[in-house]
C-alpha positions in Angstrom: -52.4 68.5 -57.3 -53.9 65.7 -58.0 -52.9 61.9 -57.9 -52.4 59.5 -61.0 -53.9 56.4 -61.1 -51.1 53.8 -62.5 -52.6 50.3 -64.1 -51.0 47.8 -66.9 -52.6 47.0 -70.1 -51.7 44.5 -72.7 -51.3 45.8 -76.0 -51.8 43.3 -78.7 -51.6 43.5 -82.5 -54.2 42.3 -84.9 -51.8 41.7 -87.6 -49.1 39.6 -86.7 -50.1 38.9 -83.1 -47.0 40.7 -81.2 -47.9 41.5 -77.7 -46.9 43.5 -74.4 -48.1 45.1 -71.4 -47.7 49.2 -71.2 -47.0 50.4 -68.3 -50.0 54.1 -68.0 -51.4 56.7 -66.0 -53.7 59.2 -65.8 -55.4 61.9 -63.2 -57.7 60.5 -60.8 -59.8 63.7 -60.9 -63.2 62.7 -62.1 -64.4 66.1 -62.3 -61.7 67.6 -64.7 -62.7 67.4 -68.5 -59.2 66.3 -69.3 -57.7 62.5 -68.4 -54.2 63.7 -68.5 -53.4 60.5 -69.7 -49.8 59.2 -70.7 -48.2 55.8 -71.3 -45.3 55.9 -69.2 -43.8 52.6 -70.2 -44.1 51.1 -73.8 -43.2 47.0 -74.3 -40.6 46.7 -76.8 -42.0 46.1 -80.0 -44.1 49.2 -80.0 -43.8 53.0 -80.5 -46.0 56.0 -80.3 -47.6 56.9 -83.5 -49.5 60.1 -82.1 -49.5 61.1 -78.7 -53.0 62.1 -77.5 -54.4 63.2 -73.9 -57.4 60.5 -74.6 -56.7 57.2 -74.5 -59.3 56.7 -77.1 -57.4 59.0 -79.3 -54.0 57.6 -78.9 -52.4 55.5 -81.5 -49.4 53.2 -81.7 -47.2 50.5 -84.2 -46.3 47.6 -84.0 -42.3 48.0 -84.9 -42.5 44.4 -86.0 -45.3 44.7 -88.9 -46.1 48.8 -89.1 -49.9 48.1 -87.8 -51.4 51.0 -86.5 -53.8 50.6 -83.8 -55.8 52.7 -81.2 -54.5 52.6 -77.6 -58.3 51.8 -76.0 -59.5 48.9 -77.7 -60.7 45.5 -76.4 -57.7 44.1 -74.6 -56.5 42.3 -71.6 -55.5 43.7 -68.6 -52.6 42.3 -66.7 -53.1 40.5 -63.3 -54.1 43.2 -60.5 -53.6 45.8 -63.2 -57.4 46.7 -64.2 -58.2 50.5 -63.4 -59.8 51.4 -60.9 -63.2 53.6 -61.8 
């Protein structure tokens, strides 16, 4: 089995600006096909709108405004929490 890598990213909405760092993971297997990723923490103020094994494919709201946004987008990464590729 392989391991997970673990990093933070900020999640930050366009509308009304709410912000917070999710807490993620996914394999570190570059051959498989698959990311296995999951967000294992969300910041309050945020909820799963559809759960997706690609981060580029999974989209969350803002609970403050109803904004949906994409996961992977440009964002911040917290301090020490960039992935490692």
């Amino acid at each position: 089995m392989a391991a997970r890598d673990r990093y933070s990213r900020k999640l930050e909405c366009s509308q009304c600006g709410h912000a917070g760092y999710a807490e993620v993971s996914e394999s570190d297997d570059k051959r498989a096909s698959n990311r296995d990723f999951r967000i294992d923490e969300l910041p309050k103020g945020f909820q799963t709108e559809f759960a997706s094994k690609d981060p580029r494919k999974y989209m969350l709201r803002c609970s403050d405004c109803g904004h949906k946004f994409r996961f992977e987008q440009k964002t911040a990464y917290a301090p020490g929490g960039e992935p490692r590729r």
